[in-house]
N, C-alpha and C positions, 0 to 999 in steps of 0.2 A: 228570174224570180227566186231559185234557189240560191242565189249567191245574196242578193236582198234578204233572204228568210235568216240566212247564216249570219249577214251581219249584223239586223235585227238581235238576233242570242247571245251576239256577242256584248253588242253594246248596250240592250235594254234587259231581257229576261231571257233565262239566266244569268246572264254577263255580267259587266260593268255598274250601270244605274242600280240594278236588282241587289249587286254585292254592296253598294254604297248605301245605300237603304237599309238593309239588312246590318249594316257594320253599325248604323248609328242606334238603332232597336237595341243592337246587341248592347253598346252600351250603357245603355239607357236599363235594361237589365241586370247588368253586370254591377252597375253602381245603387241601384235601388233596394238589388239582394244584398249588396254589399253594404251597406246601412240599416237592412231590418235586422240582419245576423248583430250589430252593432246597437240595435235599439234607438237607430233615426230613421225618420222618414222618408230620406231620399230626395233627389229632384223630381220632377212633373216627366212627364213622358217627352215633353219637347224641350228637352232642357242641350243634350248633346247636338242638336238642329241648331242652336240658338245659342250655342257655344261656336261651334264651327262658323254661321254667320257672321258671329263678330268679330271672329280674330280676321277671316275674308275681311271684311271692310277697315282693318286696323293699318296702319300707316307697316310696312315694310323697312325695316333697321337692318343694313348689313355693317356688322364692325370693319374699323379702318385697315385692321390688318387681316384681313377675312379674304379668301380665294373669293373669288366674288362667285365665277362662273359656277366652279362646284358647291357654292355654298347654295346657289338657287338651282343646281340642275339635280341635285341628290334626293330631293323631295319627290320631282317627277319621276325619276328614276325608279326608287323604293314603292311607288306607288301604283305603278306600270307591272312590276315583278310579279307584285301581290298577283295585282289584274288579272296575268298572264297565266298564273299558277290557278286560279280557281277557272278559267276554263278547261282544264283537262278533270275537274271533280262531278262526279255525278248528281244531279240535285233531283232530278225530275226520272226518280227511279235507277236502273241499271248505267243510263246514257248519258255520256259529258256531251259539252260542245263540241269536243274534238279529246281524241282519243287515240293511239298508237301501243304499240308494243313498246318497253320502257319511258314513256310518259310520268311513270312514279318520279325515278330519277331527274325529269327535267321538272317536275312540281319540286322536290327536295333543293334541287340547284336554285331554282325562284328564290324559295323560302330565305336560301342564304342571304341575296342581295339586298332585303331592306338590313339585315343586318349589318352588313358591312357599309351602307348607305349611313346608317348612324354612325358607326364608327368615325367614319369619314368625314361626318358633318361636323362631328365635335373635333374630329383632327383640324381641319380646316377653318374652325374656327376663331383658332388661335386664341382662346380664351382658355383662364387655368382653369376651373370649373367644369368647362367643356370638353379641354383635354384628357382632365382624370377622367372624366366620365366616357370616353369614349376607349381607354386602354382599358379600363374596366368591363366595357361589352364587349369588345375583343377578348379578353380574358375568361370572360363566361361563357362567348364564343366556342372555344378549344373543349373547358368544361361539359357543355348540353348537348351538342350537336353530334358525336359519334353515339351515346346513349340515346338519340332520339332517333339518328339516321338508323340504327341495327334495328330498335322496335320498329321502326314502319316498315324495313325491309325485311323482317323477321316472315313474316305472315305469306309474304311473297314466296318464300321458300316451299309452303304446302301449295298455295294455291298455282306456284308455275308457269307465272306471269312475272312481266313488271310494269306490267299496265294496271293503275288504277279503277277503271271500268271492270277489266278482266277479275280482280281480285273482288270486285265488290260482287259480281254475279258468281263466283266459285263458291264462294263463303254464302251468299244467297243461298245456294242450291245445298251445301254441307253447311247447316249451321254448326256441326256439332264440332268442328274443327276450330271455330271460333273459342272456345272453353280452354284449350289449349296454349291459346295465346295471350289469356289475360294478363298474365306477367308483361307482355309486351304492351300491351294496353296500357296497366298501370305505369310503365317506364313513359311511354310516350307521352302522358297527362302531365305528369310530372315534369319532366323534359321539357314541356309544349309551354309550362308555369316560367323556367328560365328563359326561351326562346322569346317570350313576349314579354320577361321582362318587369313580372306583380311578383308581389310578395307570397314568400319570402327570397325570393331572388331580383328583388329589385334594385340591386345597391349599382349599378349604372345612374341612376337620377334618383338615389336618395334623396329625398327633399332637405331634409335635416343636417345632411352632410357637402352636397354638394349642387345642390339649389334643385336643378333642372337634369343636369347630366350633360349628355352631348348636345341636347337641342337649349340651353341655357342662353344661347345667342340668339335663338330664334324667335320671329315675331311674323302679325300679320295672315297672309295666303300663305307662305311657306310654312310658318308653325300645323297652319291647318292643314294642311297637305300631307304633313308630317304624322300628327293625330289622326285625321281620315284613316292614313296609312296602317297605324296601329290596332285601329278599329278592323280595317280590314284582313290584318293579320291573324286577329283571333276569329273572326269567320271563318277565315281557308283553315285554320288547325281544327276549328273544329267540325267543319266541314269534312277534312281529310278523314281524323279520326274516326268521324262519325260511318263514313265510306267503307272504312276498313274491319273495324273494328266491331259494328252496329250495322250490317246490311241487310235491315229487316227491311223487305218490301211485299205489294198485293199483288201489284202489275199494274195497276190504275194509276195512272198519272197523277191524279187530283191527291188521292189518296197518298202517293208517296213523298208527293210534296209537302204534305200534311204531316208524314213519317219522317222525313229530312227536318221540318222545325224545329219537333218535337226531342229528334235524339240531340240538333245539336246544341240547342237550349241545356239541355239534360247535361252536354259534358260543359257548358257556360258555367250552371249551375255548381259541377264539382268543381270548377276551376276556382269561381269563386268561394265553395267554402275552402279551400285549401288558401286561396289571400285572407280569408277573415278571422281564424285560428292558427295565423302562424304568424312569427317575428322575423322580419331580417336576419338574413343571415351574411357575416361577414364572408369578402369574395373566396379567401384563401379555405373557407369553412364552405362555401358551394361548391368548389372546385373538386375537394375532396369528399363531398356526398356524392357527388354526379361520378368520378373516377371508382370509389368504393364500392357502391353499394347499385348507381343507376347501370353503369355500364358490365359489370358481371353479370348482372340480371340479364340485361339484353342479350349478352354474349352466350349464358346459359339455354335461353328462349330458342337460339338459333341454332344451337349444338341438339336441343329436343326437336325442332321445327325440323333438323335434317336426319334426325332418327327414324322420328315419324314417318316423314316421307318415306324411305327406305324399305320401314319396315311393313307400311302399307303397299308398297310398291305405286306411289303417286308418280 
């Protein structure tokens, strides 16, 4: 019964189905805000459902000079990552599905692999388009991810853990320690803007410049699989974020579930107005925001977060 109840969590609520559902809302959100800030109206609530449907039933095109195997197993792959990484995050209060002592670091390692899954899908695609645009997420790659990896591990430092559960009930219990780390906060939002890839750090699939980007080859179940993917990815960030950062709860289940929407809509929402008030930025002009200005901060966050501790004797 207990192993039944475990994999139920996994693959319906909180798990798999739960995060699938939730990633397509998100979008459906994400783009609706994203055109009332612009003065349109947006799609219909079922429009992301009814996107995904139809590329599933669209005909599957792999180019002739296309790795075949990795061109269809990178999708599952990327997708699988996400999966894995949102069961160690808490949704239903203090409690993941599964949870250990450095957990943070194997959600951070997830995180990586859809990335490099793009990467790879545009390498492998042997298309120019899809080339440029895959050495370009690789390039913004090096760029976002040590200023992202310091802010989320930054926090860990007071709370002395590196379990994701552990930090989200420390900071529970010491809200006041959370004020401290805003700086890390705002690095990670930021950071979390490249990692997924919107504007103004979207020049991997410019449209304007390079059609699509890495998935420019892509069609069909894979392209959706791909999409899904991306969908999912901005759930688990802000899922994470919301975890770490935001671990307001009552103790009632219903209620904190109700408190999980809510924050991580909220950081949806900043995420979004940071795409609708900003331009493109060229890669060589991300590279050197994220090196200047993201990653001192975070550096700095974590030189305070081990004062702090010290000087409190944590």
């Amino acid at each position: 019964m207990g192993m039944l109840l475990g994999l139920g969590k996994i693959l319906i609520f909180p798990g798999f189905l739960f995060l699938t559902v939730y990633s397509l809302l998100f979008e459906y959100l994400d783009r609706k805000v994203y055109a009332r800030l612009q003065n349109r109206m947006g799609p219909p609530w079922y429009q992301p459902l009814a996107d995904f449907l139809k590329l599933i039933g669209k005909e599957v095109i792999i180019p002739a000079e296309a790795n075949k195997t990795m061109f269809q197993v990178l999708p599952v792959i990327s997708l699988s990552a996400v999966a894995a990484a949102f069961i160690y995050v808490p949704v239903l209060g203090k409690e993941a599905i599964a949870s250990f002592e450095g957990d943070l670091i194997v959600v951070l390692y997830f995180l990586t692999i859809p990335t490099m899954c793009l990467f790879l899908a545009g390498w492998y695609s042997r298309g120019v388009y899809a080339t440029v645009g895959s050495v370009r997420t690789l390039t913004q790659l090096f760029a976002y991810e040590v200023p992202l990896f310091m802010a989320l591990l930054a926090p860990a430092l007071i709370a002395k853990t590196w379990s994701v559960t552990g930090m989200t009930a420390f900071f529970a219990e010491h809200p006041l320690y959370i004020l401290i780390n805003i700086p890390a906060l705002f690095v990670a939002l930021v950071a979390a803007q490249g990692k997924l890839e919107r504007v103004p750090f979207d020049t991997p699939e410019a449209e304007t410049e390079i059609v699509a980007g890495p998935l420019v080859e892509y069609s069909g179940r894979l392209l959706a699989i791909f999409r899904i993917t991306i969908d999912c990815e901005l759930v688990m960030i802000a899922s994470l974020v919301s975890a770490i950062f935001l671990p307001f709860m009552t103790g009632n289940i219903a209620l904190d579930f109700v408190l999980y929407l809510v924050k991580t809509v909220a950081v949806l929402l900043f995420l979004a107005l940071m795409r609708s008030v900003m331009a493109r930025l060229r890669i060589e002009q991300m590279v050197n925001f994220c090196w200047k200005y993201l990653a001192p901060i975070a550096i700095l966050q974590i030189v305070i977060n081990l004062l702090v501790r010290g000087w409190l004797g944590l």
